[in-house]
C-alpha positions in Angstrom: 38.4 -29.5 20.4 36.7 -30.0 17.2 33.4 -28.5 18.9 35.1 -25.8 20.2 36.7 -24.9 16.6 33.2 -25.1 14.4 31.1 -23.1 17.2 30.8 -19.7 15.3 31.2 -19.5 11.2 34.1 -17.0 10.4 33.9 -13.3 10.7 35.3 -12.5 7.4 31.7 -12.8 5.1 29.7 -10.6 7.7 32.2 -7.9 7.3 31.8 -8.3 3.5 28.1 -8.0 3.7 28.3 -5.5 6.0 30.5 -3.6 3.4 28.0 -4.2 0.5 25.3 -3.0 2.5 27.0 0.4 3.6 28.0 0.7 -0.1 24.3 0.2 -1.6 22.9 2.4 1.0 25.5 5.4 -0.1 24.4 4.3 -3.6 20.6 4.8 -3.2 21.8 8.3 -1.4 23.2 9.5 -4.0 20.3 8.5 -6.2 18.0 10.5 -4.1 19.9 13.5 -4.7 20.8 13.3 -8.2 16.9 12.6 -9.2 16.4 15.6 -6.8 19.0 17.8 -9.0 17.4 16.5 -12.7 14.1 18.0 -11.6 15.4 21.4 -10.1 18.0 22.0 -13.4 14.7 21.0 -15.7 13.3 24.0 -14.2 15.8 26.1 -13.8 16.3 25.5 -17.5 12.5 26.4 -18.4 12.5 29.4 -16.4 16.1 30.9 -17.9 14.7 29.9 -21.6 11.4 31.9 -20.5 13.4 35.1 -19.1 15.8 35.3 -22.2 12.8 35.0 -24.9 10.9 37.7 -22.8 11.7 41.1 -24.1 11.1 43.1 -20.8 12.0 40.9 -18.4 11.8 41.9 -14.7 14.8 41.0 -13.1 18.5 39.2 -14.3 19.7 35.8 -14.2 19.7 35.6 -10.2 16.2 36.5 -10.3 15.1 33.9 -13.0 17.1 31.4 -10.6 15.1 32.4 -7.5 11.9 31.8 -9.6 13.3 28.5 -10.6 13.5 27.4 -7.2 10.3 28.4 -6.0 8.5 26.6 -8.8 10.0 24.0 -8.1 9.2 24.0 -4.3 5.7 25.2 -5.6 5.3 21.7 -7.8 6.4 19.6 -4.3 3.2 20.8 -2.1 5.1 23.4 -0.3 3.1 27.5 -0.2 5.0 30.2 -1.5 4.7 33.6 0.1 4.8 36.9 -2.0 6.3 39.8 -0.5 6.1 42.6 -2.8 2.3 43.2 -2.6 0.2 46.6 -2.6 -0.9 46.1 0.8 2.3 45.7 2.4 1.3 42.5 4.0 3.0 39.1 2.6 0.5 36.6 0.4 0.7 33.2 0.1 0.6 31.6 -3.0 -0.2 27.8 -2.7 -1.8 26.5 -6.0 0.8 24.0 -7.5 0.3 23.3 -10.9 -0.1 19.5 -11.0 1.3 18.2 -14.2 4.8 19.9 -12.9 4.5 17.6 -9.7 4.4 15.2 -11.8 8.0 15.1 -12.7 10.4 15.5 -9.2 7.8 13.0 -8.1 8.3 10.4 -10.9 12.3 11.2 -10.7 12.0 9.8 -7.0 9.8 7.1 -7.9 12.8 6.1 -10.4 15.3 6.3 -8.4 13.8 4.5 -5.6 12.8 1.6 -8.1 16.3 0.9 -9.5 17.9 1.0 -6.0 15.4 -2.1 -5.2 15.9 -3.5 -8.9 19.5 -3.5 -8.8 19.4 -4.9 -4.7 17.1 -7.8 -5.4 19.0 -11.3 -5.2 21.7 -9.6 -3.6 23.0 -9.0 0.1 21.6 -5.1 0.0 19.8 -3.2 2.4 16.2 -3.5 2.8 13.1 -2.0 0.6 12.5 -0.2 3.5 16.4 0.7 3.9 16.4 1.8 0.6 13.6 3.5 0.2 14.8 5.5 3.4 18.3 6.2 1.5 16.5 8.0 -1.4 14.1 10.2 0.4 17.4 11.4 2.4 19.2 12.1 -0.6 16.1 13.9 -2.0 15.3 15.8 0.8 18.8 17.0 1.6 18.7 19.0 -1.9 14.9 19.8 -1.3 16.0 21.7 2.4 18.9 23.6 0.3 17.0 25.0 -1.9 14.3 26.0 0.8 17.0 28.2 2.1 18.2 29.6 -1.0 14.7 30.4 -1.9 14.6 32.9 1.5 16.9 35.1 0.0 14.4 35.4 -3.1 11.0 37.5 -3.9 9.5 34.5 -3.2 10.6 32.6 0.0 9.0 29.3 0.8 6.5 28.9 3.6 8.2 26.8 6.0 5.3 25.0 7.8 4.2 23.6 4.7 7.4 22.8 3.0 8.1 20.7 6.2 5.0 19.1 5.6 4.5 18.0 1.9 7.7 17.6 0.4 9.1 14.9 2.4 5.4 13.3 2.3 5.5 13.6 -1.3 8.9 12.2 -1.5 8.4 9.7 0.7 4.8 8.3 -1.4 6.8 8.5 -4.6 10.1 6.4 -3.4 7.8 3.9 -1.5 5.7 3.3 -5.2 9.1 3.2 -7.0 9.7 -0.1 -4.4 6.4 -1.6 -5.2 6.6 -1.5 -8.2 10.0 -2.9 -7.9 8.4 -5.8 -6.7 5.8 -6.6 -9.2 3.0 -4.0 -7.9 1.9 -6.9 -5.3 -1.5 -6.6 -3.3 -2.7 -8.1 0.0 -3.1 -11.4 0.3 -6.4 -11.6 1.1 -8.6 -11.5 -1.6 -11.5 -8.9 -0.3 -8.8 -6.9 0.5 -7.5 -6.7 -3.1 -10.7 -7.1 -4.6 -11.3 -3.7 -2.9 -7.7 -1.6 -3.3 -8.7 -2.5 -7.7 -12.2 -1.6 -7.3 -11.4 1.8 -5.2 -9.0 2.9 -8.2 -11.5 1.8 -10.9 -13.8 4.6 -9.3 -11.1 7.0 -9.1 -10.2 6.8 -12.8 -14.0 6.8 -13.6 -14.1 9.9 -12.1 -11.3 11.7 -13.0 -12.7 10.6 -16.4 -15.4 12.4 -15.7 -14.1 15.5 -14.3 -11.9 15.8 -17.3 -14.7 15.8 -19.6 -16.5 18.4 -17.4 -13.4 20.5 -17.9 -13.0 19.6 -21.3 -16.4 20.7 -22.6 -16.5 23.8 -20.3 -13.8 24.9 -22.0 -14.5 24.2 -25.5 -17.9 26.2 -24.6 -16.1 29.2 -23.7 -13.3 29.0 -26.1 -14.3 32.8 -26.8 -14.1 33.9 -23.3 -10.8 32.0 -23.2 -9.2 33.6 -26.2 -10.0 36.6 -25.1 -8.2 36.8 -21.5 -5.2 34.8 -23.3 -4.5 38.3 -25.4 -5.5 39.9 -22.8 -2.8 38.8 -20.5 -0.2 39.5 -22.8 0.7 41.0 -26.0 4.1 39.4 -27.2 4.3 36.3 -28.5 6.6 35.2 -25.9 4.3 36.2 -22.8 1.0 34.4 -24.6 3.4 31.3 -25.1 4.3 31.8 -20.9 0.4 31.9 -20.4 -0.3 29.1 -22.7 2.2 26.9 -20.9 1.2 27.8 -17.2 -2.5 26.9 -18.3 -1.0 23.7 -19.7 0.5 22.8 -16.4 -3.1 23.3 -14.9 -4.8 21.4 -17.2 -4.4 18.7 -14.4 -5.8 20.7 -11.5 -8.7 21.7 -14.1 -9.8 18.0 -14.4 -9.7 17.8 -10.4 -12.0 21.0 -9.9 -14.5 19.3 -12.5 -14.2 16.3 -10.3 -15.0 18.0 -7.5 -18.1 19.7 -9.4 -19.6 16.6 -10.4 -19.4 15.4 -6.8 -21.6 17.7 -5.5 -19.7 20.3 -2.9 -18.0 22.2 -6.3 -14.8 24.5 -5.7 -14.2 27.9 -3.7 -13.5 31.1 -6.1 -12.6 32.8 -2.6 -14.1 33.9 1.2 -18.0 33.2 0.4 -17.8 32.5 -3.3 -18.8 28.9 -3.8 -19.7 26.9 -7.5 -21.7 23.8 -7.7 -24.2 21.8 -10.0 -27.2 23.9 -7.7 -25.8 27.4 -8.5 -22.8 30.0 -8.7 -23.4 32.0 -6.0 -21.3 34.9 -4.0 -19.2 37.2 -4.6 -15.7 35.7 -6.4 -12.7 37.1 -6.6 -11.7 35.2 -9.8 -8.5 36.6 -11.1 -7.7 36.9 -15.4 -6.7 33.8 -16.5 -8.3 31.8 -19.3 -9.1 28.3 -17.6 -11.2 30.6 -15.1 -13.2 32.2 -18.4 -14.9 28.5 -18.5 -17.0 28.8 -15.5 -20.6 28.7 -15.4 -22.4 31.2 -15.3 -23.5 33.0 -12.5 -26.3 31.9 -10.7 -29.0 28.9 -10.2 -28.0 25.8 -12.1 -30.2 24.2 -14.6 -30.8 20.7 -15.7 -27.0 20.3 -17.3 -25.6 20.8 -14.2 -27.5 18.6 -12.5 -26.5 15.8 -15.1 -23.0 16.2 -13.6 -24.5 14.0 -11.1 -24.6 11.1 -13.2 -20.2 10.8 -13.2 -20.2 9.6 -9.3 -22.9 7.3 -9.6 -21.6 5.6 -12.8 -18.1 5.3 -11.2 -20.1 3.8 -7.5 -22.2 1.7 -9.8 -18.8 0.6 -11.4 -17.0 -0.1 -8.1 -20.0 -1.9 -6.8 -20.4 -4.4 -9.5 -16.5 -5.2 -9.8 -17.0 -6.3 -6.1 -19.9 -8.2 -6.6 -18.4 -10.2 -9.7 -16.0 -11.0 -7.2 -18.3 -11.8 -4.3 -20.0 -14.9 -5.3 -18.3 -17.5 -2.5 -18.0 -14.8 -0.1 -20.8 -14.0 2.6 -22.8 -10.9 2.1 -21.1 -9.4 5.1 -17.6 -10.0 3.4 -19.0 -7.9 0.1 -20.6 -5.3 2.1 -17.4 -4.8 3.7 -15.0 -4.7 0.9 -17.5 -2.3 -0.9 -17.1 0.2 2.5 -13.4 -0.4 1.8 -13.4 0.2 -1.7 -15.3 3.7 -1.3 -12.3 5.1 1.7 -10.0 3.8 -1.2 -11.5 6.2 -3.2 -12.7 9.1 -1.1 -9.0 9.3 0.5 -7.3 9.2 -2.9 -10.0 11.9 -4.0 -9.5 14.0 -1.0 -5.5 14.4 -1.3 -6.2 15.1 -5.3 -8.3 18.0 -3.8 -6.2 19.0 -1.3 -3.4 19.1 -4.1 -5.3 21.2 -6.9 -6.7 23.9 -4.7 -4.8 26.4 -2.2 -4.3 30.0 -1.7 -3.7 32.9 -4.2 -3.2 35.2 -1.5 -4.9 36.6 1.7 -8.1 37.7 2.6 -11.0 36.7 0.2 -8.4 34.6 -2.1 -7.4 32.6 0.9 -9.8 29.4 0.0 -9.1 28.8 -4.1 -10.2 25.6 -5.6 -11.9 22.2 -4.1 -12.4 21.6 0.0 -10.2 18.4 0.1 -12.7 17.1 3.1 -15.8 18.2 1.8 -15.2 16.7 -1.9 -13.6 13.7 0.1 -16.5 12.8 2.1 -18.8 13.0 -1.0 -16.5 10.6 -3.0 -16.7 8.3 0.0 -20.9 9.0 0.5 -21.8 8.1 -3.0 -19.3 5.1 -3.5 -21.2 3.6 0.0 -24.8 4.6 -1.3 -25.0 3.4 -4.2 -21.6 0.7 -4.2 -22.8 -1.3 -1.4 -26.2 -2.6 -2.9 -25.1 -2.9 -6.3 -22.3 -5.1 -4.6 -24.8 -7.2 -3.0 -27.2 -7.2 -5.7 -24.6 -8.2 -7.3 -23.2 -10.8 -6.2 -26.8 -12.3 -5.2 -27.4 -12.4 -9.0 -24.4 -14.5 -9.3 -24.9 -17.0 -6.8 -28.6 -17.4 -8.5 -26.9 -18.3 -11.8 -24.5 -20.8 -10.0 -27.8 -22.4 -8.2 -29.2 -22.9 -11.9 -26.4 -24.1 -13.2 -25.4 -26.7 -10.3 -29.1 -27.8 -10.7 -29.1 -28.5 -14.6 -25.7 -30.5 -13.9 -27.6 -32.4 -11.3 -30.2 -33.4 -13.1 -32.7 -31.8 -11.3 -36.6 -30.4 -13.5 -36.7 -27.1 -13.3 -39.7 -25.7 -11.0 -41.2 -24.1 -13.5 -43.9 -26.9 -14.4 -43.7 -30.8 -14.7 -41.6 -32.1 -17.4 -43.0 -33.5 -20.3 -40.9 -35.7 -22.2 -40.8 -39.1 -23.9 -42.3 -42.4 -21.6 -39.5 -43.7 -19.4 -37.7 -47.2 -20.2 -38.8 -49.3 -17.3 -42.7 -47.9 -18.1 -42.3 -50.0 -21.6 -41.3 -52.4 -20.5 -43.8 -53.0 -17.7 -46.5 -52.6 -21.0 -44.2 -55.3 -22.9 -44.3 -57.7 -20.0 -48.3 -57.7 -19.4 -48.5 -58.0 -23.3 -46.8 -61.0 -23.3 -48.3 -62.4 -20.6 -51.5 -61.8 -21.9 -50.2 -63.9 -25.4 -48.1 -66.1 -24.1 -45.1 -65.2 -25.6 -41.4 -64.9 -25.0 -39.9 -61.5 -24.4 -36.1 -60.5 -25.1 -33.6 -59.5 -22.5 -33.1 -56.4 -24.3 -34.4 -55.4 -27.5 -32.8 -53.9 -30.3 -32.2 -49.7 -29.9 -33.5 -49.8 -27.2 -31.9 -48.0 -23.5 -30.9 -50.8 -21.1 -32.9 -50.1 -17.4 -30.4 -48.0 -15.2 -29.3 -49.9 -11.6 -31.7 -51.5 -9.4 -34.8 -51.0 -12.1 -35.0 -54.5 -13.6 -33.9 -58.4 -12.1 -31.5 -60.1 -14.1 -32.3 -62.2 -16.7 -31.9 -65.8 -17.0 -28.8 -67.3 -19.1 -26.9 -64.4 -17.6 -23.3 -64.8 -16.5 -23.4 -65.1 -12.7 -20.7 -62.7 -12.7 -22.8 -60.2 -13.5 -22.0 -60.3 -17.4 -24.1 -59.8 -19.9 -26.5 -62.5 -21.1 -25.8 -64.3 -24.7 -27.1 -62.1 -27.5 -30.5 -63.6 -28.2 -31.6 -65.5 -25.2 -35.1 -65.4 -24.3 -36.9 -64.9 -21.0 -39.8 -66.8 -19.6 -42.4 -65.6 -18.2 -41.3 -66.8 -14.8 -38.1 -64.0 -15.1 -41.2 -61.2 -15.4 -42.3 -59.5 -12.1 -45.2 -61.2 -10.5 -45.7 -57.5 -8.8 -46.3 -55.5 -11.8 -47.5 -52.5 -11.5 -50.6 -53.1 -14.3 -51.9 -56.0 -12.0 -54.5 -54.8 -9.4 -54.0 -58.0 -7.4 -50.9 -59.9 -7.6 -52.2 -62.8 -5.8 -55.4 -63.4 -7.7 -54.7 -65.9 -10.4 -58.0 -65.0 -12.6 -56.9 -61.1 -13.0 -53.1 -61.4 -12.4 -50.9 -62.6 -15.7 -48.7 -65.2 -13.7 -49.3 -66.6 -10.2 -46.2 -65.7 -8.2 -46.2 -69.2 -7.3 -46.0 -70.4 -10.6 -42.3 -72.1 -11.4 -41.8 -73.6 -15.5 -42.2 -77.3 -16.0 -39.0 -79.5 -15.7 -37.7 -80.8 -19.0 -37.4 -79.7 -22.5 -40.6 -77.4 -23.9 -43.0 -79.7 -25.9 -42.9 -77.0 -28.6 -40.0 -74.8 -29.3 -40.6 -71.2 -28.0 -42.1 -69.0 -29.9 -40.5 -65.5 -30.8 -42.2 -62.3 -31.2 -41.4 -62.4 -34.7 -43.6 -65.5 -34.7 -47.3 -65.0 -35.9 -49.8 -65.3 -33.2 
């Protein structure tokens, strides 16, 4: 009976976690589309503050709305499509401007980290739960506003709203739950080793790319200036312009990126710029981050200088593998280097993919980087010239450790004999045949002087059996000397040896007391 009773715990704490966990997942819902809302009223409220400063605008408050929307759409990945064009035929328009994507994505990177925060230690749904919970929340408000944008001047393109956007969403939620957890990396230690040394040559090149931009610009400040007034005459339409190119700054630092790399960026259908040369025809629209291109035509030896940016950044991911390398096998650190460049190449790649697009059809079709080309060239230099400073690396390393293991050891170096001060035991081979040559006494050990290391000298008489010491002062015979000495070229030959190894001291008290060295001869 008793068995019977305590088979099964009761059903009433399953029920309650089962409760909690329903609850936390309508929690991190609700996150998801609340972060989703902040994001879509921040623009809303840009776009409303930009129509009522504008003193002609184009449309009323629905229309500013509709605009609202569609930037906002715009920042997540997804194309807009215009509809009101000359031709009659519908353009796309799919360059997002970057630093907006930055905030809906951070929002659901938030939201998703404090739904794990506030689950951890408790009986909550999964990371993976939770992380699912936000994106649904999110993306609820995200297909909403994809249909209230079809009643706009500028509908979203389906296909790639379907396509980004819940990508996006999902990337930002799932690096709101790492970093929920501490940021953690693989466990194996190549692995890591090779996720921070892929980043380290991203930022090295966005570095780069940014000051390509950045001194682009500053060398055609004039050009700039000039297509900013240009564009627009009020204050309030040079302040719209000012803040669009602000919001591309991002995408400008990406295009340099992509320069530096090698394949450069589209300016439309045939119309390609890279270190080599500006060549074909572009259809490069009015704006002033496009006045800093290079000029048209063949590249000269500052362009080709871009070339030093990738290198720097492989050299860079190359050596932080080979620091790291030193007890792995050379296969191990060629491998993690090859992992470190896809690292980088793939982050490179969706950068590029997310900074270019269309600006419309026909010859504006292709606008900014080739997110495979400038991927494959990250990836190509980070192999080339990563992988043998890896190895060279790491080979440099191991030599250091050899040296250093060997001067622990004790062992000369190879670079020529030593030469240093006569060895103990040679001394006192040259004190021994002295003495026997005088007939004198020799002390065990004499004063400042090394005692012999293990094995090197017998033990002398008067010594404690025990293997103590012997008394401070005692004499040895000549009998305690080594008939084999190394000085004697026959040991067995009384007239050239010092002592016969035959020879054993007389019984009985010494007729004269022994004489010390200190004695005179």
């Amino acid at each position: 009976m008793t068995h019977v009773t305590e088979q099964r715990p009761p059903l009433v704490p399953d029920a309650r976690v089962q409760g909690g966990r329903s609850a936390a997942l309508a929690t991190a819902f609700v996150r998801g589309g609340v972060a989703a809302g902040l994001g879509l009223g921040a623009f809303a409220v840009l776009v409303i503050g930009a129509w009522v400063a504008s003193p002609y605008p184009d449309s009323g408050p629905g229309g500013a709305l509709h605009t609202a929307a569609g930037l906002w759409l715009l920042a997540h990945g997804a194309d807009l499509v215009r509809l009101d064009t000359v031709s009659g035929v519908p353009a796309p328009l799919g360059v997002a401007p970057l630093l907006l994507t930055a905030l809906p994505l951070w929002l659901a990177h938030r939201a998703a980290r404090d739904t794990v925060d506030a689950d951890d230690g408790r009986d909550g749904p999964s990371p993976v739960a939770g992380v699912a919970a936000v994106a649904s929340g999110y993306l609820l408000v995200a297909a909403a506003v994809v249909l209230y944008s079809e009643t706009g001047a500028f509908p979203a393109d389906l296909l790639t709203a379907g396509g980004w956007i819940p990508a996006g969403v999902l990337a930002a939620a799932g690096a709101g739950a790492w970093t929920a957890h501490g940021r953690p990396l693989p466990g194996r230690e190549q692995s890591a080793t090779a996720l921070r040394a892929g980043g380290l040559a991203l930022l090295l090149l966005l570095g780069g790319g940014a000051v390509l931009a950045a001194g682009s610009l500053l060398w055609h400040v004039g050009d700039a200036q000039a297509s900013l007034d240009g564009l627009a005459g009020e204050w309030s339409g040079r302040a719209s312009v000012a803040l669009l190119g602000i919001a591309l700054l991002p995408n400008a630092v990406v295009w340099g990126t992509a320069y530096g790399l090698g394949p450069g960026f589209s300016l439309g259908t045939g119309a390609l710029v890279t270190p080599l040369g500006f060549g074909g025809a572009p259809a490069v629209p009015d704006f002033p981050l496009l006045a800093a291109l290079p000029g048209h035509g063949p590249g000269g030896w500052p362009h080709w200088a871009t070339a030093a940016i990738p290198a720097l950044a492989a050299l860079a991911l190359g050596r932080r593998i080979g620091r790291a390398a030193r007890s792995w096998s050379g296969q191990e650190t060629a491998l993690s280097a090859l992992a470190g460049a896809w690292v980088c190449g793939a982050a490179v790649a969706v950068l590029a993919a997310a900074a270019g697009g269309p600006l419309g059809s026909g010859r504006l079709a292709v606008f900014g980087p080739v997110w495979w080309q400038t991927g494959t060239a990250a990836v190509l230099w980070s192999m080339g010239v990563g992988v043998p400073t890896a190895l060279a690396v790491r080979a440099w390393g191991r030599r250091g450790l050899r040296k250093a293991a060997e001067r622990a050891a004790g062992v000369p170096d190879a670079a020529g004999p030593a030469t240093g001060p006569v060895s103990v035991p040679t001394l006192r081979s040259v004190a021994a045949a002295l003495s026997g040559l005088l007939g004198l006494s020799v002390p065990a050990s004499a004063p400042g002087r090394a005692e012999p290391e293990d094995g090197e000298a017998a033990q002398a008489p008067g010594a404690d059996p025990q293997g103590a010491s012997p008394t401070a002062g005692a004499l040895v015979e000549p009998a305690a000397l080594d008939a084999r000495d190394p000085l004697d070229d026959d040991p067995g030959d009384e007239s050239y040896g010092f002592l016969p190894a035959a020879w054993e001291p007389p019984a009985g008290p010494p007729a004269e007391p022994p004489v010390t060295p200190s004695d005179p001869v």
